[in-house]
VOFIKE-573410 format. One line per field, with one value per residue (C-alpha): residue number from 1; residue in three letters; chain; x, y, z. Coordinates in pm, 1 decimal. Each point is the difference from the previous one (the first is absolute). Layout:
k: c(NUM|...) $
r: c(ALA|...) $
c: c(A|...) $
u: c(X|...) $
v: c(Y|...) $
w: c(Z|...) $
// end
This chain:
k: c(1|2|3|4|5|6|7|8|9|10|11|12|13|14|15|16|17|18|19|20|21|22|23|24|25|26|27|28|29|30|31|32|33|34|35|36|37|38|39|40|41|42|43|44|45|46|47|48|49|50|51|52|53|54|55|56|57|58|59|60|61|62|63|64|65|66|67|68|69|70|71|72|73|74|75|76|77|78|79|80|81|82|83|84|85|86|87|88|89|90|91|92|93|94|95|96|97|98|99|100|101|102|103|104|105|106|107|108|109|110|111|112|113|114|115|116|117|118|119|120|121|122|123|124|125|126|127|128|129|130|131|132|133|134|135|136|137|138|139|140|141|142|143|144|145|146|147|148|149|150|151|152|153|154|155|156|157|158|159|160|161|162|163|164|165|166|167|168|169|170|171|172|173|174|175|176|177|178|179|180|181|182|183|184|185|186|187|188|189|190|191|192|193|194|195|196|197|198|199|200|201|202|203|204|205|206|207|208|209|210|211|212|213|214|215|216|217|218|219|220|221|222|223|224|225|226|227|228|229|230|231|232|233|234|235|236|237|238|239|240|241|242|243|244|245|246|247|248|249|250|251|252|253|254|255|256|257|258|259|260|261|262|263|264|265|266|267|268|269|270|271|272|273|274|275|276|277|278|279|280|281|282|283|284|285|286|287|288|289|290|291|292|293|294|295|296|297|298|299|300|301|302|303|304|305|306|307|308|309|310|311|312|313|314|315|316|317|318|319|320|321|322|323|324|325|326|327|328|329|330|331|332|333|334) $
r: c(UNK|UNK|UNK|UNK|UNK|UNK|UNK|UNK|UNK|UNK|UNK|UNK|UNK|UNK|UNK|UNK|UNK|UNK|UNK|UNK|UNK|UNK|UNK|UNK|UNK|UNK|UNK|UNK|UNK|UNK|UNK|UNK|UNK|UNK|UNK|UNK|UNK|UNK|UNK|UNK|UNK|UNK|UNK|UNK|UNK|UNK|UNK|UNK|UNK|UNK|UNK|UNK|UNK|UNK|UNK|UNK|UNK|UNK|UNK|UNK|UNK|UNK|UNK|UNK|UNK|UNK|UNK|UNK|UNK|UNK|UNK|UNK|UNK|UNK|UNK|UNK|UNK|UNK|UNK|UNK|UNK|UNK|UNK|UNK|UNK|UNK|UNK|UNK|UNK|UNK|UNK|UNK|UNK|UNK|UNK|UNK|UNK|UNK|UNK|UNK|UNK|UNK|UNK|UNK|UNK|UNK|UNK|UNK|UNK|UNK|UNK|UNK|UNK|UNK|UNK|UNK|UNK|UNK|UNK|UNK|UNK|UNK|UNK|UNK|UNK|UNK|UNK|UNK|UNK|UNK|UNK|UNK|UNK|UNK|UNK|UNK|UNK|UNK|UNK|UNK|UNK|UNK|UNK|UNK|UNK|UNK|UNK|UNK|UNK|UNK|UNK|UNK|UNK|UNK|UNK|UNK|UNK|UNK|UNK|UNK|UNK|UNK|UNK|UNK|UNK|UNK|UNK|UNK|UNK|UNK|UNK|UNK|UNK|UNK|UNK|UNK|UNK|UNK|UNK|UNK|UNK|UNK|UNK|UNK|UNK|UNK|UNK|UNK|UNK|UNK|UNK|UNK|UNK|UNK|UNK|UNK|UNK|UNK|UNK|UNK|UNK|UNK|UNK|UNK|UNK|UNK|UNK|UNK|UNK|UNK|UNK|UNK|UNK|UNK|UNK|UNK|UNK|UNK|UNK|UNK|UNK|UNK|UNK|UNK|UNK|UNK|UNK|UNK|UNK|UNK|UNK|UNK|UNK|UNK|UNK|UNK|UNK|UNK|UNK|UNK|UNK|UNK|UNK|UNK|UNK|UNK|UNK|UNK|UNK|UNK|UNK|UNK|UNK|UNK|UNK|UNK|UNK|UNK|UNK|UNK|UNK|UNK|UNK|UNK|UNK|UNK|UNK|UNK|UNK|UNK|UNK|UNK|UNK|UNK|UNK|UNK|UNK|UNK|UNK|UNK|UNK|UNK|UNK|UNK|UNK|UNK|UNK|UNK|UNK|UNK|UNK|UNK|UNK|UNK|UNK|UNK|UNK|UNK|UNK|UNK|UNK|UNK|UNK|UNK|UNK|UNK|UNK|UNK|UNK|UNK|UNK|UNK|UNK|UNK|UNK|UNK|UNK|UNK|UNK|UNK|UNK|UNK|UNK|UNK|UNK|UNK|UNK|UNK|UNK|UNK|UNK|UNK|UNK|UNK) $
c: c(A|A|A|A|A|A|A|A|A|A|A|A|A|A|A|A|A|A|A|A|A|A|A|A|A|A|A|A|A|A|A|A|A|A|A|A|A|A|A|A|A|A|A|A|A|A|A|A|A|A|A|A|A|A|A|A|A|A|A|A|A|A|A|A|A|A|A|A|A|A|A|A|A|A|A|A|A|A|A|A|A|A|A|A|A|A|A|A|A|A|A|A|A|A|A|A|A|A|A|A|A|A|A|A|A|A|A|A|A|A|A|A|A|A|A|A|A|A|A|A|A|A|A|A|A|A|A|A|A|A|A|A|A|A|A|A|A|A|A|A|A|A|A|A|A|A|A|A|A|A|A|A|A|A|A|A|A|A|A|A|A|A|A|A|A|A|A|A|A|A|A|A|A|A|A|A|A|A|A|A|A|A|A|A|A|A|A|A|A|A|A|A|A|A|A|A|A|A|A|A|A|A|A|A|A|A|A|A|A|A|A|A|A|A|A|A|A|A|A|A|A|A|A|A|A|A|A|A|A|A|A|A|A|A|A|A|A|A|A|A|A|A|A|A|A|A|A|A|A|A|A|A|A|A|A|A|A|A|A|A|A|A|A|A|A|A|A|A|A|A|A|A|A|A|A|A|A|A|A|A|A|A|A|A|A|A|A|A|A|A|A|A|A|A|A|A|A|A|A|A|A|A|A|A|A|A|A|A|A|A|A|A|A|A|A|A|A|A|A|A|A|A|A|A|A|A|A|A|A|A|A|A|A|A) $
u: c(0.0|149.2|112.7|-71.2|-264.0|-325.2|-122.3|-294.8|32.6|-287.0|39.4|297.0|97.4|342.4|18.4|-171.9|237.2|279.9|-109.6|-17.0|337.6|193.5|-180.8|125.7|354.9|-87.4|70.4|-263.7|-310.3|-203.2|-275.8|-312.8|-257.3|-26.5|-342.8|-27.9|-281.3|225.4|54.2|299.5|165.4|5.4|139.7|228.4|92.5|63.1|198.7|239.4|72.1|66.5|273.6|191.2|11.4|-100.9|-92.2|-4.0|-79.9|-368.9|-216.8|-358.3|-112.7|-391.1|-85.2|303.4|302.5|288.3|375.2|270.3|-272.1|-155.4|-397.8|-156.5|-407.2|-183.7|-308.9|-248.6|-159.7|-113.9|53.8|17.7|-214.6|79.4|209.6|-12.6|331.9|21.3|-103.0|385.7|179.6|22.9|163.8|26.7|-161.3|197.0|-336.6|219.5|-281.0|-4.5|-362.7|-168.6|192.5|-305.4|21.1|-372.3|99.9|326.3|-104.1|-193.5|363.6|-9.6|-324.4|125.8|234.8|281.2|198.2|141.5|-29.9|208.2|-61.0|269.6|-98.7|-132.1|-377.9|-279.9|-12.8|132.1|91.4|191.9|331.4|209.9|369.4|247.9|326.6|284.0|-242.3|-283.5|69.9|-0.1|-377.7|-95.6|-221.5|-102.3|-382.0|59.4|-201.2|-78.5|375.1|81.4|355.7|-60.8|140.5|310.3|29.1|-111.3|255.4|276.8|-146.6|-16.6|366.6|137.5|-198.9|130.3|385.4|-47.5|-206.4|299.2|247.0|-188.6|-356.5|-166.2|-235.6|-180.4|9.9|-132.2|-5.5|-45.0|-24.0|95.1|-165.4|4.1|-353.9|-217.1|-222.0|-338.8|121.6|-108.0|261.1|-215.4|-276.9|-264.7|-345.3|24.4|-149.8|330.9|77.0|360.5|44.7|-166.3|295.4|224.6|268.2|288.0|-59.7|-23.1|148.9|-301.5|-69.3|-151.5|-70.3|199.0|-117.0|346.6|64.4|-339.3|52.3|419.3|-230.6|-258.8|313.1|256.5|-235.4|322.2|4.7|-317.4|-54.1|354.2|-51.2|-116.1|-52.5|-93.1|64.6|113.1|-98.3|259.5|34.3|255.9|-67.7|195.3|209.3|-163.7|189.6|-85.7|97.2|0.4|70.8|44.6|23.3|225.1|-53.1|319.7|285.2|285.8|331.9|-12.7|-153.6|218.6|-114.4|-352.4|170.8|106.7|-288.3|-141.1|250.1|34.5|-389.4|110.7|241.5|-265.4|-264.0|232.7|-295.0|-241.4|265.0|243.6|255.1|67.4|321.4|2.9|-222.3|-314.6|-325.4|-317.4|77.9|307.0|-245.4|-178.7|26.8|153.6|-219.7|94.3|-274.6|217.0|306.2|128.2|178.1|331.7|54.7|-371.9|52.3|-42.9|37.1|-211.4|44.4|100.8|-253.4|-194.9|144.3|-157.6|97.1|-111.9|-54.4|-84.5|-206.8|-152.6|-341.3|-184.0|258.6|201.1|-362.2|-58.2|329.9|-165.6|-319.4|160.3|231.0|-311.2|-140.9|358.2|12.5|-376.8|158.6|290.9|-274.2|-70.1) $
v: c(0.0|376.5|222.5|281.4|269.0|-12.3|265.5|78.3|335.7|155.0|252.4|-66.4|318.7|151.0|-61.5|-327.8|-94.6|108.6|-152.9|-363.2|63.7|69.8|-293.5|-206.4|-142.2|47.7|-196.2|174.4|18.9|-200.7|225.8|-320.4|205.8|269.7|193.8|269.3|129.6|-54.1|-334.9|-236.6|27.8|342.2|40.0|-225.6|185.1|336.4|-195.5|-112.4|284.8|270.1|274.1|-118.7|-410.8|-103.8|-391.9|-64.6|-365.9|-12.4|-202.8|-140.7|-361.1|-79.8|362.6|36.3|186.7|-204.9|54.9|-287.2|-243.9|201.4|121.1|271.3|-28.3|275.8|95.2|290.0|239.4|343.9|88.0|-98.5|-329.3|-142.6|-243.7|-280.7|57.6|-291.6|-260.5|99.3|-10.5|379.3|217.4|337.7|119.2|345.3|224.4|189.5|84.8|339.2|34.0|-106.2|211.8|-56.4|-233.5|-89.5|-115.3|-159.9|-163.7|-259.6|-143.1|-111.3|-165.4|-187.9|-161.1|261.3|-3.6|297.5|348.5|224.5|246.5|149.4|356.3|258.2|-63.0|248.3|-70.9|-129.3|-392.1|-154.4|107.5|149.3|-79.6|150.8|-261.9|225.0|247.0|-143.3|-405.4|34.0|93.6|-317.6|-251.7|-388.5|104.0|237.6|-141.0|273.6|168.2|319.9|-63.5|391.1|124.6|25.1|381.1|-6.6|-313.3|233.7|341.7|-168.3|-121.6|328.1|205.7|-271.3|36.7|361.7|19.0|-195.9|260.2|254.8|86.9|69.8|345.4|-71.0|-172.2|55.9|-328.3|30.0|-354.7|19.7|-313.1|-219.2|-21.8|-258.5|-262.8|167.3|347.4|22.6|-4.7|275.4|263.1|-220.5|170.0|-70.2|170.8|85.3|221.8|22.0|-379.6|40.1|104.0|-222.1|-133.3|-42.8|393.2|170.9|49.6|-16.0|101.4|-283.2|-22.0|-265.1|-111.3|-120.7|264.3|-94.6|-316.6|63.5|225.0|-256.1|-286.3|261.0|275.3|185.4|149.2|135.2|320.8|45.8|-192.3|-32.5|-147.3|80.7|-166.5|60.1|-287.0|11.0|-145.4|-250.9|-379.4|-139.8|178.6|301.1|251.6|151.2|355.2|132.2|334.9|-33.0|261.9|-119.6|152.8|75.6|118.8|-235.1|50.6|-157.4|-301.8|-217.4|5.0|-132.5|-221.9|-207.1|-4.6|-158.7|-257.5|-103.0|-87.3|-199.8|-218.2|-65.0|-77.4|-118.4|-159.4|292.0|273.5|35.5|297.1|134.4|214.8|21.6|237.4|-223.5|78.2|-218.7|-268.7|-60.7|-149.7|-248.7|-358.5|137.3|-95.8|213.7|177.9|321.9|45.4|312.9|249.2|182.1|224.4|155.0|113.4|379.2|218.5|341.5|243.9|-117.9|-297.8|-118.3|-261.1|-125.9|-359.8|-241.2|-394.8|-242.6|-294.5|-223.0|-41.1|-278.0|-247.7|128.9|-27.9|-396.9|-32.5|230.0|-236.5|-287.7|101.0|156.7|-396.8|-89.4|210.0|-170.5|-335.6|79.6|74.8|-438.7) $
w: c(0.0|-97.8|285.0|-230.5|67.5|-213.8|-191.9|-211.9|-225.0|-82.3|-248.2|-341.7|-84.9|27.0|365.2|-13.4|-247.6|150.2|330.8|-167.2|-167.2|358.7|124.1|-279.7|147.2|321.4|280.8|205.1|-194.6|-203.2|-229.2|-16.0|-174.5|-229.7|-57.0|-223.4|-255.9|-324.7|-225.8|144.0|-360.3|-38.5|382.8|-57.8|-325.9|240.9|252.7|-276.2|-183.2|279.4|-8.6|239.7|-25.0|-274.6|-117.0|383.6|-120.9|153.0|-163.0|4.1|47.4|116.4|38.2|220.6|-26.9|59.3|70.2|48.7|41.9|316.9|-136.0|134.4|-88.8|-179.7|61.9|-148.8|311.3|-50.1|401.1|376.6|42.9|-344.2|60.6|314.8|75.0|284.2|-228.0|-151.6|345.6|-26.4|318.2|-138.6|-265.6|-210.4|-117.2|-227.9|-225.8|100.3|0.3|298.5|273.1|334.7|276.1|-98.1|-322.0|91.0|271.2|-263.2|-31.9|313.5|-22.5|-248.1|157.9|14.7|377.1|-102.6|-269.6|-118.9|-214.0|-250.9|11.1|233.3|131.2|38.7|354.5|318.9|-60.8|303.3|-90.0|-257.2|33.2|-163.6|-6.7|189.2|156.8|221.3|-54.5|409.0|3.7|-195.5|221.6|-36.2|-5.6|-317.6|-278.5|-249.5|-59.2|-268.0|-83.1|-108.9|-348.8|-173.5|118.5|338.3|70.1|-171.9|163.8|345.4|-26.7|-115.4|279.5|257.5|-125.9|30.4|326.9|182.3|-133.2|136.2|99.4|-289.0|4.6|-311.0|-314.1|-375.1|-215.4|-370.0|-137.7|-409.4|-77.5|-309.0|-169.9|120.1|-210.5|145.9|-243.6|-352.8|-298.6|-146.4|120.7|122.7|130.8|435.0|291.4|118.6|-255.0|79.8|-51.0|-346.3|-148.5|-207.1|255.4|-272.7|-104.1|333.0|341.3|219.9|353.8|160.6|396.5|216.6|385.5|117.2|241.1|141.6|39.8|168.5|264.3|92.7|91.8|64.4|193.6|81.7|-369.4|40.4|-154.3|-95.2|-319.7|-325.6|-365.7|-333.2|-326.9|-350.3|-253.2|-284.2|-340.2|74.4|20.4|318.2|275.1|225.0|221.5|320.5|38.4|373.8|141.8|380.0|272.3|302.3|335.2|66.1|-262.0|-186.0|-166.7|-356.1|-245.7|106.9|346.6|-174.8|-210.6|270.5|173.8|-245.9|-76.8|368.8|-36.2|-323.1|205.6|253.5|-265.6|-367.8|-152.6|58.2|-104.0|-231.2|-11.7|-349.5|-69.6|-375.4|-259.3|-26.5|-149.4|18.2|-208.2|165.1|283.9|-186.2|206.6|303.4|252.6|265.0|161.7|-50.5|-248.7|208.4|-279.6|177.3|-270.6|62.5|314.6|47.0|349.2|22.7|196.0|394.6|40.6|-320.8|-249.7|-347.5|-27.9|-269.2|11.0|-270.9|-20.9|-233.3|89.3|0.8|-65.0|304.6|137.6|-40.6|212.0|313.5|-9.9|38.1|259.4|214.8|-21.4|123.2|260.8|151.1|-85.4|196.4|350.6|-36.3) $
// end
């Protein structure tokens, strides 16, 4: 019998796919069903012929996918409650659909059959925890069963504000997130209540609202009030940037001073952070999957007590690695 931890994805898009593709050689997890709205061939078309691995070498055998002999079963659901996932011997099951974001709605996971949820992006509301690996892993508990493991920018945001908070007390913070555009934009001018997000995303930089300073202030409630985020979607595939302007309480000497800050965080944390010396733009970061590729050279002191610094990240496939380490860190409570 398999030692390995059982998982049900629900939800194969990007992150869904990149979620079964970590899971793939690993010695920890074992993905046992699939759902998803889409056609197993065409799925398994997207898996193959991705950016950054392609011909992966998944296949399909009995309306399962199948790698090195080991089949993972596919089966069609539209949302929570679909699928029975104890008839598969299912622990957690990934919602990484991005679309049903409630407890109430969730919570149909566990109902059927699920010991345990997470879901791979912020909710709408309270769940029972959301942990961000490096940041709040101490506030996880054994009774959790509905989990965010948060966002690609809020993991990389709450890092940041924690490497800089330890430096020195931070007095307030300004996050603009310049964010690669996302599959729910339109390629051209689409007609869409939210007029902004009506524009064609590979034409225009759009303003676009984010919640992960929101979120850093419910499970970090001393960053209340001194924080906050915004976004810029971009026409650029893969790799997003956070831009932050913070104010320190108290006054410091130069960059470097920051610099090191940060990179004593990275030695603490080396597969959340990477430290970046060289002249690297945002495809430089694609497959690093790093919560935060921390850029050096962007590091800029104003005045007595403000800096601009600038961090990378690849979201969504740096993403996949988060969720899975948020189900390691509950494992790791047996």
């Amino acid at each position: 019998m398999s030692d390995k931890i059982n998982i049900g994805i629900m939800g194969f898009g990007h992150i869904g796919r990149y979620l079964y593709e970590n899971t793939l050689n690993s010695n920890l997890f074992q993905v046992k069903v699939i759902s998803d709205i889409g056609d197993i061939n065409s799925l398994n078309y997207l898996l193959n012929n991705n950016l950054r691995n392609k011909k992966i070498g998944v296949g399909i055998e009995n309306n399962s996918f199948i790698y090195n002999g080991e089949k993972t079963k596919f089966v069609n659901g539209v949302s929570p409650g679909d699928v029975n996932w104890g008839d598969h011997d299912v622990e957690w099951v990934i919602d990484a659909t991005g679309k049903f974001l409630d407890r109430s709605v969730l919570s149909k996971h566990i109902q059927s059959g699920a010991s345990k949820v997470v879901l791979a992006s912020l909710p709408n509301n309270d769940l029972d925890n959301l942990i961000i690996p490096g940041l709040n892993e101490l506030n996880i508990k054994d009774s959790d069963q509905i989990i965010s493991a948060g966002s690609s920018t809020t993991n990389a945001f709450g890092l940041m504000l924690k490497a800089l908070n330890e430096f020195s007390e931070i007095e307030c913070c300004s996050l603009t997130t310049i964010h690669s555009y996302t599959s729910d934009q339109p390629l051209l001018d689409i007609a869409n209540n939210d007029l902004k997000r009506s524009r064609s995303a590979a034409k225009n930089i759009i303003p676009n609202f984010n919640f992960s300073s929101e979120w850093i202030e419910k499970i970090l409630p001393e960053y209340k009030n001194k924080i906050f985020s915004t976004a810029l979607n971009v026409p650029v595939q893969f790799g997003s940037l956070l831009d932050m302007t913070t104010v320190f309480k108290n006054n410091f000497e130069d960059e470097e001073q920051i610099n090191l800050a940060i990179d004593k965080l990275a030695l603490k944390f080396p597969d959340f952070i990477r430290i970046i010396s060289d002249p690297i733009v945002s495809s430089d970061v694609i497959g690093m999957k790093e919560s935060v590729v921390f850029d050096r050279l962007g590091t800029l002191k104003v005045g007595n007590n403000m800096v601009k610094t600038l961090a990378w990240y690849d979201n969504g496939y740096n993403h996949a690695s988060r969720v899975l380490d948020v189900i390691s860190l509950y494992e790791g409570l047996k």
